[in-house]
C-alpha positions, 0 to 999 in steps of 0.5 A: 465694228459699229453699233446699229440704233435698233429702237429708242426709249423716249426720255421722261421728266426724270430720265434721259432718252436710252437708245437699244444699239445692235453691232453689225457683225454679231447679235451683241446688243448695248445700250447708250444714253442719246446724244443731246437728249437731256430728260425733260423736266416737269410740265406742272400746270397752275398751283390749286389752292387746297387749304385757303391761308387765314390770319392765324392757320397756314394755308396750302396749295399744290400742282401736278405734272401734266406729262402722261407718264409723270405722277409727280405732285409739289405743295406749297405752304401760303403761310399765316398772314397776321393781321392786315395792314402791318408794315414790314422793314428788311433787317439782318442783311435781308434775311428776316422782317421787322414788324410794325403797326402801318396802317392796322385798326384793329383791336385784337392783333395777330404779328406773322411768323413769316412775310414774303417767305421770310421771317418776322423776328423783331418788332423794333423801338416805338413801333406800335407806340400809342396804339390806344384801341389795341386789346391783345396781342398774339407774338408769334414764336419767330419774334426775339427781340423786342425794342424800347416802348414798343407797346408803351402808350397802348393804354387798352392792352390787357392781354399778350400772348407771347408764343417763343423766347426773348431773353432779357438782352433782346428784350428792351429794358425801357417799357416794351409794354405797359406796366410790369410785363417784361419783369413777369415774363423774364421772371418765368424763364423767358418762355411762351405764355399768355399774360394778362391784367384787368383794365388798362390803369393796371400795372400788375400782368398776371401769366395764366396757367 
């Protein structure tokens, strides 16, 4: 006996082509998967931007199949870029970013949880040093090292936003930040808070409720 093909189901994004075959001696009918007749994969057209990426909010953006018989929709998070003009060095075998001031001017800054799909956990010794007309700082909960006199010398700092933990050993002990910040936040468990003081002579930070 052998099998006569009767008809043929095309193949789709997600199935292969199925062939009906008939024996030619009796009405028994089987089916089989067609020889080289693979399925075809999704034909996605450009990615549309459905929520534009700020500073401090993610963005998204999606594409659709453009097979006729194919519903299938990806989206794509564009994540939170931080302040402009960061500069980012590769650390831990490429697989995380360090942070630092580049060419940043301006006043209130906001570090990124993530650089090109990676992301940002140190903001290593001296990086932001001097920044003078830096006020606030917003550190995103990715960060778990911070280095010696990171933040030292930035005489207008008056407000740190630190959204994770840094535990005492990943927290440089050599003026990280200007006055008695590191010794308040360990104080208060290494967690996220906001903490402020009242000018930039002051060495007293206070962590607000």
């Amino acid at each position: 006996m052998f099998w006569i093909p009767q008809e043929t189901t095309a193949a789709t994004c997600t199935t292969a082509a199925i062939e009906t075959e008939e024996c030619n001696r009796c009405p028994v009918l089987g089916t089989a998967t067609q020889t080289g007749r693979t399925t075809l994969g999704h034909d996605f057209n450009d990615w549309t931007l459905i929520t534009p990426v700020t500073e401090t909010t993610d963005g998204e953006e999606k594409r659709v199949c453009q097979r006729t018989d194919c519903t299938v929709t990806e989206t794509h998070i564009l994540y939170a870029t931080g302040t402009a003009g960061f500069a980012f060095t590769l650390t831990n075998n490429n697989t995380a970013y360090s942070v630092s001031k580049g060419t940043a001017v301006a006043a209130s800054i906001i570090i990124p949880a993530v650089h090109n799909g990676l992301p940002v956990t140190m903001v290593a010794s001296n990086r932001f040093r001097d920044y003078t007309v830096l006020t606030s700082i917003t550190i995103p909960g990715s960060v778990t090292s911070i280095g010696s006199y990171a933040f030292d010398g930035c005489s207008g700092l008056t407000s740190v936003t630190i959204q994770g933990k840094i535990t005492s050993a990943n927290f440089a002990s050599l003026s990280p930040f200007p006055g008695d910040l590191r010794d308040k936040y360990l104080a208060a468990n290494g967690g996220p808070g906001t903490y402020t003081r009242p000018s930039g002579s002051s060495d007293t930070w206070t962590r607000q409720p």
